[in-house]
C-alpha positions as CSV (number, residue, x, y, z in Angstrom):
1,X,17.5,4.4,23.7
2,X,20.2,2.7,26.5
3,X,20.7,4.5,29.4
4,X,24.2,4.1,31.2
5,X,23.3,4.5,34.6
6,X,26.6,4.4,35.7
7,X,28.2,7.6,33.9
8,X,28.0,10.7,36.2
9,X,24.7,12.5,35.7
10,X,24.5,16.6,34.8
11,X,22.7,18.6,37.3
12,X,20.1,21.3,35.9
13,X,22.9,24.1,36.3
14,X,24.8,22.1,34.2
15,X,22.2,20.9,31.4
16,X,22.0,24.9,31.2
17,X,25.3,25.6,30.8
18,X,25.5,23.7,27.4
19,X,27.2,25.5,25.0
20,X,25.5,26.2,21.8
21,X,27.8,24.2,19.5
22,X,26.8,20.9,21.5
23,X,23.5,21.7,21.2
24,X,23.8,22.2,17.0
25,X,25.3,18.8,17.3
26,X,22.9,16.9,19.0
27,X,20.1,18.2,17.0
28,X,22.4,17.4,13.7
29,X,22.8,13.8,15.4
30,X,19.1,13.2,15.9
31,X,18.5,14.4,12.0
32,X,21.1,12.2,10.6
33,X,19.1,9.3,11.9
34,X,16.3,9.6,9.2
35,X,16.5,7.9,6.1
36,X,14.8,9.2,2.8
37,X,14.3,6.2,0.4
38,X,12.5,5.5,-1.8
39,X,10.2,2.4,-1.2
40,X,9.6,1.8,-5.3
41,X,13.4,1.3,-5.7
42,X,13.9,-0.7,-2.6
43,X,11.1,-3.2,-3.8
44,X,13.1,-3.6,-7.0
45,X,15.8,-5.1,-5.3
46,X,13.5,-7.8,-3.6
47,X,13.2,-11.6,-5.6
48,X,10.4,-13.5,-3.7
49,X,11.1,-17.1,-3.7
50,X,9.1,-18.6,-6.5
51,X,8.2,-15.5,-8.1
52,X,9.6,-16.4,-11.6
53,X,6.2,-17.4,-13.5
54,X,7.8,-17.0,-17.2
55,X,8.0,-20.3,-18.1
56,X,4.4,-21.1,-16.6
57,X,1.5,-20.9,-19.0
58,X,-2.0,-20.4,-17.5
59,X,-4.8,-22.1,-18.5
60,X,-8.2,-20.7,-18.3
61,X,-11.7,-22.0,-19.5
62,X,-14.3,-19.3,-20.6
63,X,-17.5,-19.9,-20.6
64,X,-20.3,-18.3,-23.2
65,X,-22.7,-16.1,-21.4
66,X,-25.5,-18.4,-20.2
67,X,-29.3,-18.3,-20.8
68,X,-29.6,-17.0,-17.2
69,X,-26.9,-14.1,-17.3
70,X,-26.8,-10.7,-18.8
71,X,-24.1,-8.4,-19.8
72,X,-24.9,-5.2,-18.2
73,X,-24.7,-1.9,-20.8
74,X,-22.8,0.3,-18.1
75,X,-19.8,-1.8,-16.4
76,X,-19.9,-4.7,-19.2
77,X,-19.6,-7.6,-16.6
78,X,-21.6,-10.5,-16.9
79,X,-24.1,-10.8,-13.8
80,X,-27.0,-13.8,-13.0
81,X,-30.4,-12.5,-13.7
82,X,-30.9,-12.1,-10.0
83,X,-28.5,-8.8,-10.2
84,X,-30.6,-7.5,-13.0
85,X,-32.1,-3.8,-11.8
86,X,-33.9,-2.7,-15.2
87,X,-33.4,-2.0,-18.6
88,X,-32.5,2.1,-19.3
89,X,-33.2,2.1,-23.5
90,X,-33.8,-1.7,-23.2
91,X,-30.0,-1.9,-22.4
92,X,-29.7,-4.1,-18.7
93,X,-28.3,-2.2,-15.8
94,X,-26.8,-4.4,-12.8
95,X,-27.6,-3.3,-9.3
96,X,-24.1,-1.9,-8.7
97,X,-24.2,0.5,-11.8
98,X,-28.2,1.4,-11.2
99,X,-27.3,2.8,-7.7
């Protein structure tokens, strides 16, 4: 907040003196400062710069499982035979989902 140092100064007789309608004003002041909005509206509004990705297509090759990978029974993500932890029902568990 600026300070003017050169406006005359209140002594503490006179800081006390305050009536109580200044002091429902100030307080009113300070409140008045807040703003409530609401950040999912105020994103709306925002267009990054090269955001527009609907005439784009994506092109993505997918692989078939290897010999070396499994599918594991609980997460169904395909892990390397390294992240095997065992077989519950003779189903394959990965490390993640088996602790």
């Amino acid at each position: 907040m600026a300070t003017d140092y050169d406006a005359p100064r209140k002594t503490d007789d006179e800081l006390g003196e305050d009536s109580i309608e200044e002091l429902k004003a100030r307080r009113v002041d300070k409140v008045s400062g807040a703003v409530d909005e609401d950040e999912t509206e105020a994103a709306e509004g925002f267009e990054l710069p090269g955001a527009d990705l609907s005439n784009e297509e994506l092109s993505v090759r997918v692989l078939p499982r290897q010999a070396d990978e499994f599918t594991c029974s609980r997460c169904f993500l395909v892990h390397h035979r390294s992240q095997l932890a065992k077989e519950d029902g003779g189903l394959p568990v990965c490390k993640e989902c088996a602790a």
